[in-house]
N, C-alpha and C positions, 0 to 999 in steps of 0.2 A: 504494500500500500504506500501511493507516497508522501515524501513526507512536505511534502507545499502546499500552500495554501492553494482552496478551490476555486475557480470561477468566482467572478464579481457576483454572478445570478445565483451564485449555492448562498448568499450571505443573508440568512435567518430562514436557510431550508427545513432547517429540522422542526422548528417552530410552524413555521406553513406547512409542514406535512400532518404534525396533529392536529390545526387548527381545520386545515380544507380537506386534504387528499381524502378521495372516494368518496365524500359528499355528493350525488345525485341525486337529484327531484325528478327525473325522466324515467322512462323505461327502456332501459339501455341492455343489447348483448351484444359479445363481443366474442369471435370462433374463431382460433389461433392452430395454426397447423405447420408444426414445423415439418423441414426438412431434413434428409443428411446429407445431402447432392450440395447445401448451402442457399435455397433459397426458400423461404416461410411466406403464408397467408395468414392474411387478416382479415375477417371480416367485420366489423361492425354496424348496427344499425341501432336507431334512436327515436323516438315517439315519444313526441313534445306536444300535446292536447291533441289536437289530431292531427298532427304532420310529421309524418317519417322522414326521416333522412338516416343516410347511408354513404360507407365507401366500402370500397376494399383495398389493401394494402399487400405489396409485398416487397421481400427481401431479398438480393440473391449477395452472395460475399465469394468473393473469391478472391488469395491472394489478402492481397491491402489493399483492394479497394471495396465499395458496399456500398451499393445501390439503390435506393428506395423508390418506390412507384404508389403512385394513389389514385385510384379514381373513386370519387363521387357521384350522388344520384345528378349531378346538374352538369355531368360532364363535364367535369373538372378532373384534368390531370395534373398533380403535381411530381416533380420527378425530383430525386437528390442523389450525386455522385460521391462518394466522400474516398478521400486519397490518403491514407494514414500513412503516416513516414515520410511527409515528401522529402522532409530534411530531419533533422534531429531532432527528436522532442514536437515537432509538429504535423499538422495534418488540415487538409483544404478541401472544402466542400462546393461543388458549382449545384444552386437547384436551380428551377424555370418549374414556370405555371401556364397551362393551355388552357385556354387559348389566348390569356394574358402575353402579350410579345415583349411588355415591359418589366417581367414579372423576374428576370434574370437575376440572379444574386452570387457573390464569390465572397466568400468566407474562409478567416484563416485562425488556426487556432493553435496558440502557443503554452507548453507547458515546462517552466524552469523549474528548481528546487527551491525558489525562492519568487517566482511570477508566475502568476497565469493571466496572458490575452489572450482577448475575441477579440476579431474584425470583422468586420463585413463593409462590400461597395456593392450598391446597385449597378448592374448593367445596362443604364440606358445613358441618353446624352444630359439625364439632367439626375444622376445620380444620390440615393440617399446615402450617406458614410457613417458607422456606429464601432464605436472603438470601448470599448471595457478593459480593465484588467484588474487585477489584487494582488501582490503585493506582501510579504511576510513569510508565515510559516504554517503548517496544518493548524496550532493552537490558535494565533493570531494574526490577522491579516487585517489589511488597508485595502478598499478598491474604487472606485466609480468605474461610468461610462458617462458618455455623452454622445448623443445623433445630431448631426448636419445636414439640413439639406439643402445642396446647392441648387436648386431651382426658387427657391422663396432666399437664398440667403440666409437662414436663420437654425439659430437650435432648436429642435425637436425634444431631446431632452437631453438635461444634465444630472446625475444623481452620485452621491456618496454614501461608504459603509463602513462599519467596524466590527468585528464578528471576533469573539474571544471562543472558542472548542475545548472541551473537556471530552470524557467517556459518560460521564454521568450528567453532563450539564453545555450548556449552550448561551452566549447571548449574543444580541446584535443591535445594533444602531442603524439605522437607516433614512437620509436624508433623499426622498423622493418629488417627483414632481416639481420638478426647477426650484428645488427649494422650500417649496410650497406644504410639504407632508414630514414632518419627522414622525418614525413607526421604532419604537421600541420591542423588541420579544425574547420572551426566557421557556428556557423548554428544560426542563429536570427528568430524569431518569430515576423511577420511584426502586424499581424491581429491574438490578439491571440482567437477572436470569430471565423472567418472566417480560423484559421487555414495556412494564407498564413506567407510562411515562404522562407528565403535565405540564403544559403550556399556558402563558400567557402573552396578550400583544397590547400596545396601547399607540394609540393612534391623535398625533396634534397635529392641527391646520392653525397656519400660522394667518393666515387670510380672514379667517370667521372665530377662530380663537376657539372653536369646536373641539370636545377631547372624545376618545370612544375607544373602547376596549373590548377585547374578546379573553374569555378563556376556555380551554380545552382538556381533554385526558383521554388516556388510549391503556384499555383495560385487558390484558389477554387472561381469558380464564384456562384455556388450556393451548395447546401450540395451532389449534385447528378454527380457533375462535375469537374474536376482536371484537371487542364493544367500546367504539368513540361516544364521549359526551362534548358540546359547545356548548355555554353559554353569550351571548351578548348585552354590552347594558345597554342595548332597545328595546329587551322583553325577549325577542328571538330564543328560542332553547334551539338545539341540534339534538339528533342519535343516532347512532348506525350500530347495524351489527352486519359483520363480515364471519362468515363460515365455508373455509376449506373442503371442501364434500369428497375431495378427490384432490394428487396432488397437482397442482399450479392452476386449478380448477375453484373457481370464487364465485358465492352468491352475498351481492351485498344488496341491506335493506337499509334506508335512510327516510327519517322524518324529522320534519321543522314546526314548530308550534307556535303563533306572535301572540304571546301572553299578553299584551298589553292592548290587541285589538278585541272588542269585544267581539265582531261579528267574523272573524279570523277563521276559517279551516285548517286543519293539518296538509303539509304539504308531505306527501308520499312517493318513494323511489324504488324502484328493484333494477339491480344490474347486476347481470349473469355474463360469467369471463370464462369460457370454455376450453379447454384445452386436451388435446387427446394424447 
């Protein structure tokens, strides 16, 4: 494992992964079929009130390079090359969007013992450019990014972060939206056998002087079984429960409740992740 700091985008992952990951209000499945030849299907599809949508996805790797392909119900192809090792420590991605012509992207991604960059340039003549890095070591890192784009002249965005790593513990600083959002989050390791762990976030706008927080906890009662709780101070409760039925095979159930609306329903999810 190494030993540098991650991506500017891992900085308060672990936190965002209690607070959101596998949260669904949809009715979502998703049919994974690997290969041994090197190239995997994906299928997904989604029913959101009454409108389905779908893709399918696949993988082929051969070598250092790895391929990815998507199509959608709207015939939308997305396609992504990715070139690992083109030099030391790094690896380059070209994707394109059909029937988008402008949809061209090259991406570069750099990993020291002490840096990790992302880049990316749009492919057209009025290109968008997003540069990130951090900066430090696996415990401690420094990072931002910022986006340019040269067709308006102007920053898209600018953001900074501080991210301190333990084994049992987490925090981060996060200074997003031009400024405009500092996001605090702490994520603790209750059970570090059993994996249960708690989270919290707290969120200030410095524009409306608005504060708002979330907290989280991820319960495993046994290695096959996962029960998230959320709170929010809007009244919002969250729940999920995730159960293993088979291995890499996941049924998860998710419901939201707005305590504070009187005339408020429950908001209900099921998403089945199949795998053979």
């Amino acid at each position: 494992m190494s030993s540098g700091p991650a991506p500017f985008s891992e900085i308060g992952r672990r936190a965002r992964d209690v607070l959101a990951k596998d949260y669904n209000y949809d009715q979502k499945i998703t049919i994974s079929i690997p290969s041994a030849t090197g190239m995997g299907l994906t299928a997904t599809g989604v029913k959101r009130d009454q409108i389905f949508v779908g893709d399918i996805s696949t993988q082929y790797k051969t070598g250092r390079t790895t391929v990815d392909v998507k199509v959608d119900t709207y015939s939308n192809v997305s396609t992504k090359v990715t070139l690992n090792e083109v030099l030391s420590s790094t690896k380059a991605a070209f994707s394109f969007n059909i029937p988008d012509h402008k949809s061209g992207k090259l991406e570069i991604h750099y990993l020291h013992p002490h840096a990790a960059i992302n880049s990316s340039i749009g492919l057209n003549p009025s290109p968008l450019l997003e540069i990130s890095g951090a900066i430090g070591l696996k415990e401690l890192a420094v990072g931002g990014e910022i986006g340019f784009d040269t067709a308006s002249s102007s920053f898209t965005k600018y953001n900074a972060g501080i991210s301190f790593n333990k084994p049992d513990f987490s925090a981060a600083l996060i200074l997003t939206d031009k400024g405009e959002t500092l996001k605090a989050s702490y994520v603790h390791t209750i059970n570090p056998l059993s994996g249960n762990e708690v989270a919290a976030e707290m969120i200030h706008r410095f524009s409306t002087y608005e504060n708002s927080f979330s907290i989280g906890s991820v319960h495993k009662f046994d290695p096959l079984t996962t029960v998230k709780t959320r709170f929010f101070d809007n009244g919002k409760i969250s729940m999920l429960c995730q159960r293993e039925w088979r291995p890499k095979s996941l049924v998860t159930v998710s419901a939201e409740y707005d305590s504070k609306s009187i005339n408020s329903t429950p908001k209900l999810g099921l998403a089945v992740a199949l795998k053979p």
